[in-house]
C-alpha positions in Angstrom: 29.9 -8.7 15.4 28.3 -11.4 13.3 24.7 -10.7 11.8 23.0 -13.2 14.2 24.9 -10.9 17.2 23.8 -7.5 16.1 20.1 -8.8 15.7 20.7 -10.0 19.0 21.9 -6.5 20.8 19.1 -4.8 18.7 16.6 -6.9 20.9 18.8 -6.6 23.9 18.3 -2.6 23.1 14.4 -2.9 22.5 14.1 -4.9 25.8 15.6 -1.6 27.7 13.8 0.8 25.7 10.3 -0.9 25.9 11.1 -1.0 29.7 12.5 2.6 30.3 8.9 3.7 28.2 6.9 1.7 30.6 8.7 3.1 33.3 9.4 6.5 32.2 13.2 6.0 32.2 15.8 7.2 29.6 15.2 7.7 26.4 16.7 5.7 23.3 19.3 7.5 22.4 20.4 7.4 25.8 20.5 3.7 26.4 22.1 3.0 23.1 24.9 5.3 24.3 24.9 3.0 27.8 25.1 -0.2 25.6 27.5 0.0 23.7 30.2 2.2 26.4 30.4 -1.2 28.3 30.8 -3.2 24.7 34.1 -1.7 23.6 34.6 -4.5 20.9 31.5 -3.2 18.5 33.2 -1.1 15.8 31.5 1.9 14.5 29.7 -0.2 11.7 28.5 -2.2 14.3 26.8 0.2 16.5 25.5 1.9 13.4 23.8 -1.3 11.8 22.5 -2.1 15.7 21.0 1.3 15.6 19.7 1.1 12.2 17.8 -2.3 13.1 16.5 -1.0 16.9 14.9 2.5 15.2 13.5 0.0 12.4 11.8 -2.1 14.9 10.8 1.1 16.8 9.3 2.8 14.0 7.2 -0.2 13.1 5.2 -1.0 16.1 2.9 1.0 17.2 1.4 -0.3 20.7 4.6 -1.0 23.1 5.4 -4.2 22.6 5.5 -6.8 25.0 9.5 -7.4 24.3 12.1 -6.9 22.0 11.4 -9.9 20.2 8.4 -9.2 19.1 9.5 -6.2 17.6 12.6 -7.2 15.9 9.8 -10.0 14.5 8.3 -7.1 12.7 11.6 -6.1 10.9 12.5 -9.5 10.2 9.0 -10.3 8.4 10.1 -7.3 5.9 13.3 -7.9 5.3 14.3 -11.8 4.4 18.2 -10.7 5.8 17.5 -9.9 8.8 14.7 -13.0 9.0 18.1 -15.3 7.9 19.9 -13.8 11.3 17.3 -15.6 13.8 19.2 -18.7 13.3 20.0 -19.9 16.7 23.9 -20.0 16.7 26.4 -18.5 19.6 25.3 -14.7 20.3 22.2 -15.3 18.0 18.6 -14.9 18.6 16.6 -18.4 18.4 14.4 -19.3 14.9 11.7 -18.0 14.8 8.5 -20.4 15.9 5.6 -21.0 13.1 2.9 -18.2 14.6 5.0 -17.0 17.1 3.4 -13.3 18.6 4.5 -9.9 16.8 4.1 -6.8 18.1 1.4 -5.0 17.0 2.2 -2.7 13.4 1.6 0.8 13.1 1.9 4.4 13.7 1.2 4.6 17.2 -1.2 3.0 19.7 -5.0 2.5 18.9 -6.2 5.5 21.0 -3.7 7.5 19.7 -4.3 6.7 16.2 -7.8 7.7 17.0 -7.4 10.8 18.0 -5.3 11.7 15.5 -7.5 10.8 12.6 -10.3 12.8 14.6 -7.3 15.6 14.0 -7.5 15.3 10.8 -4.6 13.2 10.3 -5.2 10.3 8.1 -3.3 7.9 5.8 -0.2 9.1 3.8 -0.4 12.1 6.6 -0.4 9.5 9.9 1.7 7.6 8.1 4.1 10.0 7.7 4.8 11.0 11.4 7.0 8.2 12.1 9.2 8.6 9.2 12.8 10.1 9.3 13.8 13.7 10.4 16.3 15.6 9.1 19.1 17.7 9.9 18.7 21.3 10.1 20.0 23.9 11.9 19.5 27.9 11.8 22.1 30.4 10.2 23.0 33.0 13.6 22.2 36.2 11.2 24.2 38.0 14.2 27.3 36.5 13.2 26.8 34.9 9.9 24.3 34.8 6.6 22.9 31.5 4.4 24.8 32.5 1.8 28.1 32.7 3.2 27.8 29.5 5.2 25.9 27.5 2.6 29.0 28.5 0.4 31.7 27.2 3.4 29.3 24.0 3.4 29.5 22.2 0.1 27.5 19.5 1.5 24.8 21.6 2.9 22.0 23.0 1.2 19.0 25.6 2.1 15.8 24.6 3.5 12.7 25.2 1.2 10.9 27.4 4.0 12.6 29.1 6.4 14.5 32.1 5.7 17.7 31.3 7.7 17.5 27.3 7.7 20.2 24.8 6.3 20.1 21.1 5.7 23.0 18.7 6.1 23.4 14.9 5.7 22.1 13.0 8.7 24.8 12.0 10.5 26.8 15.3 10.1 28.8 15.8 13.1 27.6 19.7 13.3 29.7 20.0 17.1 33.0 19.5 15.1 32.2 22.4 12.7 34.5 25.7 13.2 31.1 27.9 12.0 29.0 25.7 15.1 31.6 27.0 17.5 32.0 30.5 16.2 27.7 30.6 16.6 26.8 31.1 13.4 24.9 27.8 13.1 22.4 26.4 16.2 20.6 22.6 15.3 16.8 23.6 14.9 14.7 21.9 12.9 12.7 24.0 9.8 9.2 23.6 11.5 10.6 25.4 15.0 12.3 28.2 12.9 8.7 28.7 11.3 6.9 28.5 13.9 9.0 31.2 15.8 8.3 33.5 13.0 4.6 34.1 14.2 6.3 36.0 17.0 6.8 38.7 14.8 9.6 40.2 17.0 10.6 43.6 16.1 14.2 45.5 17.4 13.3 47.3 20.7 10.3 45.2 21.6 10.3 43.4 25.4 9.4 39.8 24.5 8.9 36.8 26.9 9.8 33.2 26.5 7.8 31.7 28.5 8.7 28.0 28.4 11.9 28.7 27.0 13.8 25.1 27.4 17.5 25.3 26.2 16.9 28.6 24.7 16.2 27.3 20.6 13.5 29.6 19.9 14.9 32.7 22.4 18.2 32.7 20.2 16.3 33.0 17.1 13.8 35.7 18.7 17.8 37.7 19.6 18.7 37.0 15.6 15.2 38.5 14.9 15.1 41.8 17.3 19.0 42.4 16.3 20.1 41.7 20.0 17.7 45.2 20.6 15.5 45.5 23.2 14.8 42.8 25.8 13.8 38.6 26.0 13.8 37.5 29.2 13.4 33.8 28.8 12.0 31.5 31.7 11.3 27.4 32.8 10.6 25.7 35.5 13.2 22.9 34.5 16.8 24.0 35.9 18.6 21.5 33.7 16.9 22.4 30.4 17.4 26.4 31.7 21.1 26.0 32.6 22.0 25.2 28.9 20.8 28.5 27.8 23.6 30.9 28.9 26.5 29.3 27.5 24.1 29.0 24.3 23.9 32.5 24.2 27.1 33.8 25.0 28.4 31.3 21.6 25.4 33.1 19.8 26.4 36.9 20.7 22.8 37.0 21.8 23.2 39.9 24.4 20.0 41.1 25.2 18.9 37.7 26.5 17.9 37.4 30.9 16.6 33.8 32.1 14.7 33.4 34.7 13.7 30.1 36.9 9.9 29.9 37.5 8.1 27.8 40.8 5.3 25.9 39.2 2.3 27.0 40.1 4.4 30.1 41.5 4.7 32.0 37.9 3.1 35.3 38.4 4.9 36.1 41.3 8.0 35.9 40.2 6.4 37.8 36.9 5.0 40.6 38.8 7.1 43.5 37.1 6.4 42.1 33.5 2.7 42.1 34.6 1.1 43.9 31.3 4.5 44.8 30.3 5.3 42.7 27.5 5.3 43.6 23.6 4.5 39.8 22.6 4.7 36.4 24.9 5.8 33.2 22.9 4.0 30.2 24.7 5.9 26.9 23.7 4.2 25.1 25.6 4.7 21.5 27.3 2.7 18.7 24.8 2.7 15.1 23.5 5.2 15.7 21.2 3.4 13.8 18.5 5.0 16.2 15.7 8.5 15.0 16.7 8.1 11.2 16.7 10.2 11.0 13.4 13.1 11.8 15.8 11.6 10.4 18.8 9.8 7.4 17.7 9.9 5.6 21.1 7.8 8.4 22.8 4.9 7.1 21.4 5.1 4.3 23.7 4.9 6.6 26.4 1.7 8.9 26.0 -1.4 7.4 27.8 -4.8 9.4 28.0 -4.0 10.5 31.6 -0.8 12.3 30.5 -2.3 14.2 27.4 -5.2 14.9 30.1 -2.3 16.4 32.7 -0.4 18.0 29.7 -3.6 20.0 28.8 -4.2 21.3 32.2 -1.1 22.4 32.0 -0.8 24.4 28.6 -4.5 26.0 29.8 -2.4 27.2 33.4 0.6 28.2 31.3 -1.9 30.7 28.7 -3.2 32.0 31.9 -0.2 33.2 33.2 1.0 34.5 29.7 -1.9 36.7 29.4 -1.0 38.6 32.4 2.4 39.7 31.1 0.8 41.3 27.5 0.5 44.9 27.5 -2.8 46.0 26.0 -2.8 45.3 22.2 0.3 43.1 22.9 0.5 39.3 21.1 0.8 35.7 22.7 1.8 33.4 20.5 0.9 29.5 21.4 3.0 26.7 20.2 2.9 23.0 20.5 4.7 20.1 18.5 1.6 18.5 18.2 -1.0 17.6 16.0 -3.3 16.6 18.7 -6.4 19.2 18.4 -7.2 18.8 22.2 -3.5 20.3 22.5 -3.7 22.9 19.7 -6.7 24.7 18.1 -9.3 23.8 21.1 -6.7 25.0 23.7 -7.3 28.2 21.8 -11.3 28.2 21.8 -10.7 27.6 25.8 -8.2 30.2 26.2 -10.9 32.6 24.0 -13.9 31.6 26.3 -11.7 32.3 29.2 -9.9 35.5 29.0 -12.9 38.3 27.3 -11.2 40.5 25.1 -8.5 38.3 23.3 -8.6 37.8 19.2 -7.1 35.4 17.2 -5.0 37.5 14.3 -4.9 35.7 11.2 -1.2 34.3 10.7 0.8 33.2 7.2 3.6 31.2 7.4 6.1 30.0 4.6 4.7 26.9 5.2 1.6 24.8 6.6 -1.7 25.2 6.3 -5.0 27.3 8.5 -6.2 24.5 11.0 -9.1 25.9 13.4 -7.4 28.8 15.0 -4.0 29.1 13.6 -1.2 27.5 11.3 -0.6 23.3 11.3 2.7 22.2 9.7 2.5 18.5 9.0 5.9 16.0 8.6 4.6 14.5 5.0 3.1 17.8 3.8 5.9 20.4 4.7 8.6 18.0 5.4 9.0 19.9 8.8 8.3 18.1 12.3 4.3 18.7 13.3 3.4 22.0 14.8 0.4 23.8 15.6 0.5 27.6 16.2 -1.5 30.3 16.7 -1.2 33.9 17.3 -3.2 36.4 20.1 -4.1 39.5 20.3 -5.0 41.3 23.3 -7.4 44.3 23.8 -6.3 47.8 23.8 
């Protein structure tokens, strides 16, 4: 492909991610992988400098732009190369007009923005969220240690914070690694492996998962209890549940149950772990705002009503947790974001609702106290965004 033509499929690519964020349809990743199946003739530095140019474009504008024009408009206006592409030759996007519409720059949407900076997220710090992620992954201390895999890694090197945490080059293919497929090694970024430390999970202890996903922060709670004792992780999304047990079995994580919840339904099907549980970890549905770096495109797709919905949801989902802690058990409440309405004030709520609950002051290798808990921010730790906080309930 010619300069001109990789421009071109870059805007091609924006046209069908601006639409599938409209439309709540597949996510970027996903429709680059469509692309470029049906385009057999792009080589690998093709689809790699399309990429490149598409996440550029994405990163830059911060209301969903109107096309993929407009965006690529905003890359070209930064970078005189790519400007030089819009030249209007065969498979090439047409010159660019004198005052011809760009999308709008920034870091996300006006109201966003706005409620982030009433978050206490400003400049350098906003700024920040849409930057790059990298590549880390948790050391399986059932099977392996930093040490020895950091020394059959030459490439990889330890994260600053977490205990167990490497980083590689992006890019890395981590499936093809022998130590990936023996289960020493499970992709999990350094802020998720912090955050999971405010569980506090002893050996012995019954511990629920209670939004549990794929199983990232359940593995690490197995690594932390030894595989003694009991984690019975749960969802209410089969596909995200499903990938959990063969996750496990790779990770000698033994003492691991899952369980499908019925929205609404949860307690229910909870009823023998009603005030049965040492500690709950609450990971619970958000925004996602701390993990545009490696989902930049979401921001496209967050509207008022939807953070509205998610919040009702995180309150209904502490609700149920608190029926499964034992007296003087813990709940622990995650989100990756770094809305307050989603973080510190869904703990004020949850302390004006359920009389008897304290928050327990919580240290983490990295972050900093916000409101009720622990913030970890992409510019300041270098981690995705996180907002935790840890429970206690009466005796």
């Amino acid at each position: 492909m010619t300069p001109p033509a990789r421009t071109q499929a870059a805007i091609e690519l924006l046209d069908q991610i601006i639409a599938a964020a409209r439309e709540s349809g597949a996510a970027a990743d996903t429709l680059i992988a469509r692309y470029f199946a049906i385009r057999r003739y792009a080589g690998s530095k093709d689809r790699r400098a399309v990429r490149e140019l598409v996440y550029a474009a994405i990163r830059k504008a911060g209301d969903r732009p109107e096309n993929g024009r407009t965006a690529m408009l905003l890359v070209a206006d930064a970078d005189p190369e790519v400007a030089a592409t819009f030249d209007g030759s065969t498979h090439a996007p047409a010159p660019i007009a004198k005052d011809e519409p760009r999308a709008r720059a920034g870091v996300a949407p006006q109201w966003l923005s706005k409620a982030l900076r009433a978050s206490s997220l400003d400049g350098a710090a906003l700024t920040d969220l849409a930057g790059r992620a990298t590549l880390d992954l948790r050391v399986n201390t059932l099977i392996a240690d930093r040490a020895t895999v950091l020394a059959a890694l030459p490439k990889a090197e330890a994260t600053p914070h977490a205990p167990d945490g490497i980083r590689l080059p992006t890019g890395t293919n981590v499936e093809a690694l022998p130590l990936f497929n023996e289960g020493a090694l499970e992709v999990q970024d350094e802020g998720s492996q912090l955050v999971g430390l405010a569980m506090q999970a002893k050996p012995g202890e019954r511990i629920v998962d209670l939004c549990a996903g794929a199983g990232g922060k359940t593995l690490a709670l197995a690594a932390t209890m030894k595989n003694e004792g009991v984690i019975l992780a749960c969802d209410t999304d089969r596909n995200r549940l499903s990938r959990l047990a063969p996750r496990a079995t790779r990770a000698g994580a033994t003492i691991v149950e899952s369980r499908l919840l019925n929205p609404t339904r949860e307690i229910e099907a909870l009823s023998e772990w009603a005030g049965r549980a040492d500690g709950v970890l609450v990971d619970a549905p958000c925004s996602g705002t701390g993990t545009w770096r490696r989902n930049p495109e979401a921001r496209w797709r967050l509207t008022p009503d939807r953070v509205s919905r998610l919040q009702s949801t995180q309150q209904q989902v502490l609700s149920v947790a608190a029926t499964l802690v034992k007296p003087g058990g813990a709940l622990v409440y995650i989100v990756c974001s770094l809305l307050d309405a989603e973080g510190t004030d869904q703990v004020t709520w949850f302390l004006n609702a359920h009389p008897g609950w304290t928050t327990e002051p919580l240290t983490l290798p990295a972050g900093a106290k916000h409101g009720h808990g622990v913030r970890l921010e992409p510019g300041r730790d270098g981690t995705d965004g996180f907002f935790v906080a840890r429970l206690r309930a009466a005796c």
